[in-house]
C-alpha positions as CSV (number, residue, x, y, z in Angstrom):
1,X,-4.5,20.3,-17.7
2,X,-5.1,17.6,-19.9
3,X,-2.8,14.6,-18.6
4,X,-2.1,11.6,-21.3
5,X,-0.6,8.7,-19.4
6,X,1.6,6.5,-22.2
7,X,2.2,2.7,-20.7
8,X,5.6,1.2,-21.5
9,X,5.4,-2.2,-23.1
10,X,3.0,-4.9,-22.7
11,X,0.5,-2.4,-20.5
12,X,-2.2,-1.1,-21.6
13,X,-4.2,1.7,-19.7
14,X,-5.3,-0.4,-16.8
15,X,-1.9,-0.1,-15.6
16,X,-2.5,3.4,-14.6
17,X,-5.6,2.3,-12.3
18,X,-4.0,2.6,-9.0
19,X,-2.6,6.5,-9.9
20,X,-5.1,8.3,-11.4
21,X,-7.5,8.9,-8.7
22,X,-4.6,11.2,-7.2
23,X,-4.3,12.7,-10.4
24,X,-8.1,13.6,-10.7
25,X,-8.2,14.9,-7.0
26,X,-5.7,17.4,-7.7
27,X,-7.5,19.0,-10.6
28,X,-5.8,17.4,-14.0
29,X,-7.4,15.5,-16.2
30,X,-6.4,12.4,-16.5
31,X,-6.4,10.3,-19.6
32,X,-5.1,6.8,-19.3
33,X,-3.8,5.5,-22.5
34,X,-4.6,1.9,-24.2
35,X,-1.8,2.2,-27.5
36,X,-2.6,0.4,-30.6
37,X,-1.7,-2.9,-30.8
38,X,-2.1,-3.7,-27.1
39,X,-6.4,-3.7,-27.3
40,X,-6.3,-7.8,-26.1
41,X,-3.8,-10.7,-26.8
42,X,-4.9,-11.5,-30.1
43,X,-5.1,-7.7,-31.5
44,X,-3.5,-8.1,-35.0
45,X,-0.4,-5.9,-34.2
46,X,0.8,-6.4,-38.1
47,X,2.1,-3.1,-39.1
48,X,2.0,-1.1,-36.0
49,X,5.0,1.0,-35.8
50,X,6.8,3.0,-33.5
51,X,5.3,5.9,-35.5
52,X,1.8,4.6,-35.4
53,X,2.1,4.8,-31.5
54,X,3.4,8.7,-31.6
55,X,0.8,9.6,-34.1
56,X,-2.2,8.1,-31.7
57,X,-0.8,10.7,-29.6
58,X,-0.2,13.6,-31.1
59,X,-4.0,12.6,-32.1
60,X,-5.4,13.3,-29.0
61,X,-2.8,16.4,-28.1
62,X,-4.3,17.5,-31.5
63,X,-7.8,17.4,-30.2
64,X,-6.9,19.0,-26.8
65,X,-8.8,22.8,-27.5
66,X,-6.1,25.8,-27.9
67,X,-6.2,27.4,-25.0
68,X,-5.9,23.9,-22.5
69,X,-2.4,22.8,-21.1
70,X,-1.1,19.4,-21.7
71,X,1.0,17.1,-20.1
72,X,2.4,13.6,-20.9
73,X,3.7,11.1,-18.4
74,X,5.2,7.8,-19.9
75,X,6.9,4.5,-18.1
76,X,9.3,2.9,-19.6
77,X,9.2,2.3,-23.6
78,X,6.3,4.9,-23.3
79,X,9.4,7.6,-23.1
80,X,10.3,7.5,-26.6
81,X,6.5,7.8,-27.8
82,X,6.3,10.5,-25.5
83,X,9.2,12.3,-26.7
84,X,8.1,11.9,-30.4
85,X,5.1,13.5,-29.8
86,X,6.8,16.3,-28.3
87,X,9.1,16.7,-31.3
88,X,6.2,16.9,-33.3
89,X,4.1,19.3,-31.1
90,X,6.2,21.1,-28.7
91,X,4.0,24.2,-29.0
92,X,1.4,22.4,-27.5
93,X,3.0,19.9,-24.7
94,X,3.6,22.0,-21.2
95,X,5.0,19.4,-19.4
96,X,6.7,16.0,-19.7
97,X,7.2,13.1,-16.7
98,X,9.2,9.9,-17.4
99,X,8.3,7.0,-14.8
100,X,12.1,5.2,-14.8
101,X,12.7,6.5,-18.1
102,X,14.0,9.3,-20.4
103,X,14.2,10.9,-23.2
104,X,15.7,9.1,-26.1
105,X,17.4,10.7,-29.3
106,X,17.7,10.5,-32.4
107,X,18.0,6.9,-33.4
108,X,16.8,5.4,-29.8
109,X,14.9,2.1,-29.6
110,X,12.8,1.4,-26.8
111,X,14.5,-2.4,-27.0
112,X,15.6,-5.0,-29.5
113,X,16.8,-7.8,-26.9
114,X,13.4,-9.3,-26.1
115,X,12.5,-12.3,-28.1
116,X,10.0,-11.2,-30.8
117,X,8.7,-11.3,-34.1
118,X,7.6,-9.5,-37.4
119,X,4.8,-8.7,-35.4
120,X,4.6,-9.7,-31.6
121,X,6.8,-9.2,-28.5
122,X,5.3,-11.2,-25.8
123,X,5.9,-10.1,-22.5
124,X,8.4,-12.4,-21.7
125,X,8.1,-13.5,-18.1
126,X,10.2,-11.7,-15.2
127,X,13.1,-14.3,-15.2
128,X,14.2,-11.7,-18.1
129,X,14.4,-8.7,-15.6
130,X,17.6,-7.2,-13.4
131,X,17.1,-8.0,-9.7
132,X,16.6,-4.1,-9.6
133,X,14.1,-4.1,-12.2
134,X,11.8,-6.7,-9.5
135,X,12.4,-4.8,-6.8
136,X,9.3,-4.7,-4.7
137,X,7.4,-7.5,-7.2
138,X,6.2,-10.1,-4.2
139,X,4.7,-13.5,-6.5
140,X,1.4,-12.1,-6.0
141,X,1.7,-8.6,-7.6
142,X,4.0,-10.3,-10.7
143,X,1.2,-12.3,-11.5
144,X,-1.6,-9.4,-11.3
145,X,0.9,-7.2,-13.3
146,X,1.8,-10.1,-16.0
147,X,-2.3,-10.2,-16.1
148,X,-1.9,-6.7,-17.3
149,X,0.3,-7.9,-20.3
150,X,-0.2,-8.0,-23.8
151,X,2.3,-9.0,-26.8
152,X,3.9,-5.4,-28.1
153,X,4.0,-4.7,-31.4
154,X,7.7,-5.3,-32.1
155,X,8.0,-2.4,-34.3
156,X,7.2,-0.2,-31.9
157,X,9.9,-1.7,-29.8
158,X,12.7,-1.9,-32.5
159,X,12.1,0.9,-34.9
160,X,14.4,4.1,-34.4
161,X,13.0,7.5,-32.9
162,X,13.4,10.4,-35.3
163,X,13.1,13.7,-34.3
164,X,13.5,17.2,-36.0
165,X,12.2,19.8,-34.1
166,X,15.0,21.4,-31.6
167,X,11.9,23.6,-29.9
168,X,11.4,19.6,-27.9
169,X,14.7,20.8,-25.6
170,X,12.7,23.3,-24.3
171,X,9.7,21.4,-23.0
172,X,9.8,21.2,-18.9
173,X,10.6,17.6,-18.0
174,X,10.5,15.6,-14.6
175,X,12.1,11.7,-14.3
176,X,11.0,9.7,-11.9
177,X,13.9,7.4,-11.1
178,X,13.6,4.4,-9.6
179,X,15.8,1.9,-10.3
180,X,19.1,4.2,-9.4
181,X,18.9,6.8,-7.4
182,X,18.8,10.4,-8.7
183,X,22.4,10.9,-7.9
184,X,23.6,8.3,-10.1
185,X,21.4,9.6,-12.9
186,X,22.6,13.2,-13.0
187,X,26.6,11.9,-12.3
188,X,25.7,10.0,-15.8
189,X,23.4,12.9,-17.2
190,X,26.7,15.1,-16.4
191,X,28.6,12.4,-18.1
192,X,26.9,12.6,-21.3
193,X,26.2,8.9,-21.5
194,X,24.9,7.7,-25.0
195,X,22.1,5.8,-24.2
196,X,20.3,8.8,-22.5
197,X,19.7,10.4,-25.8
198,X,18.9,13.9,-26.0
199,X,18.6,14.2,-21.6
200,X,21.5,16.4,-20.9
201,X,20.2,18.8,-23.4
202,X,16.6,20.0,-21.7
203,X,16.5,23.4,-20.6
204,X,14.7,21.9,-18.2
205,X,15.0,19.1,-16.0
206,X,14.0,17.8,-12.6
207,X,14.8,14.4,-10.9
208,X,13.1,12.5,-8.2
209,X,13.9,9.3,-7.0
210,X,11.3,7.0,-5.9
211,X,13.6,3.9,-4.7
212,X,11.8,1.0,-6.1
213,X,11.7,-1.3,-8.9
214,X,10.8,-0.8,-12.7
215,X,7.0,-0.9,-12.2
216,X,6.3,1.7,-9.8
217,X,2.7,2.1,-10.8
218,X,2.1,-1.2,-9.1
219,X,5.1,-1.3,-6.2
220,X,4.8,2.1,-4.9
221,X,1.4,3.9,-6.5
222,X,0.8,6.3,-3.9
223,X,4.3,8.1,-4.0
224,X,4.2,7.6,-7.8
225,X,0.9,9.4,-7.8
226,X,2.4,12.3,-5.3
227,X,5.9,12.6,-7.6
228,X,3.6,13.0,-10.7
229,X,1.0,15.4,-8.9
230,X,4.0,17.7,-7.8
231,X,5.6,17.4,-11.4
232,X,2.4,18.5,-12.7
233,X,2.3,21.7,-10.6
234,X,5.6,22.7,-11.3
């Protein structure tokens, strides 16, 4: 199985580092992705969209040969690139995993609230995270995580997801949770809750919690790397 791992923003595919050694040894192939825009802190991110990061995407699915299985795992803003992608090939995605994220819907942004311009969203420091969001981030491990970081193109952080292909429902999904636990997320799955977009509507849906903060890739990459591995399988 080809496996494309989709950073959130301000990663780029380095984030991955510490997780895809599991996912090699248990026989996927793992593809670590670096999205446009995010190359080095001066990339010119002018007119990178939301759109231009789902395209690079369906790209490479579009490149996988016929008769290979592929997966997509995405953290955080990576969700709504991911889910694009499977709108737009859901014959050829087998598998979905959201690292503390979900499926948007039609109209989602990944977020709008961090300061940015025309062009740029800089990675704005953790002072702008929830304490849950932190969770697990000692001084040390913020600052090799912030040395990770790259501005985002802001488009591909404000423009809206559209989607027009209802065969995406039917793509097998796993969320990693890990800023709530899994019981909160299916009480507001079950509750319909806007802001989780098209979720309550997959045919099919697994939760695991992973108790930790919003980076688990770097707080907890070992279970990360097991949750993924099983999700994989499934």
């Amino acid at each position: 199985m080809q496996t494309f791992l989709i950073p959130g923003l301000w990663l780029d595919a380095s984030s991955w580092d510490a997780v895809t050694p599991a996912i090699e040894a248990a026989g996927y192939r793992a593809h670590p992705l670096t999205m446009p825009g995010l190359e080095a802190n001066d990339a010119d991110r002018n007119g990178i969209t939301l759109d231009t990061h789902i395209d690079h995407v369906v790209h490479l699915i579009d490149e996988v040969p016929a008769d290979e299985k592929v997966a997509l795992v995405a953290h955080s803003g990576g969700a709504l690139v991911a889910y694009g992608a499977v709108d737009r090939r859901p014959e050829r995605v087998d598998r979905v995993v959201y690292v503390d994220s979900w499926p948007g819907g039609e109209g989602s942004i990944v977020n709008d609230e961090v300061p940015h311009d025309d062009a740029d969203m800089p990675f704005p420091g953790w002072d702008a995270f929830d304490e849950g969001d932190v969770r697990d981030i000692t001084p040390e491990l913020g600052e090799e995580i912030a040395g990770h970081t790259h501005p985002s193109p802001s488009h591909a952080a404000t423009d809206p997801l559209h989607l027009t292909d209802e065969r995406r429902l039917d793509v097998p999904a796993t969320i990693v949770i890990t800023t709530m636990s899994a019981e909160d997320l299916n009480e507001l799955i079950d509750r319909g809750v806007g802001w989780l977009g098209d979720t309550p509507r997959l045919s099919s849906l697994h939760i695991a919690g992973l108790p930790t903060g919003h980076w688990p890739q770097f707080t907890k990459p070992q279970e990360l790397s097991e949750l993924i591995v099983d999700a994989l399988a499934e």
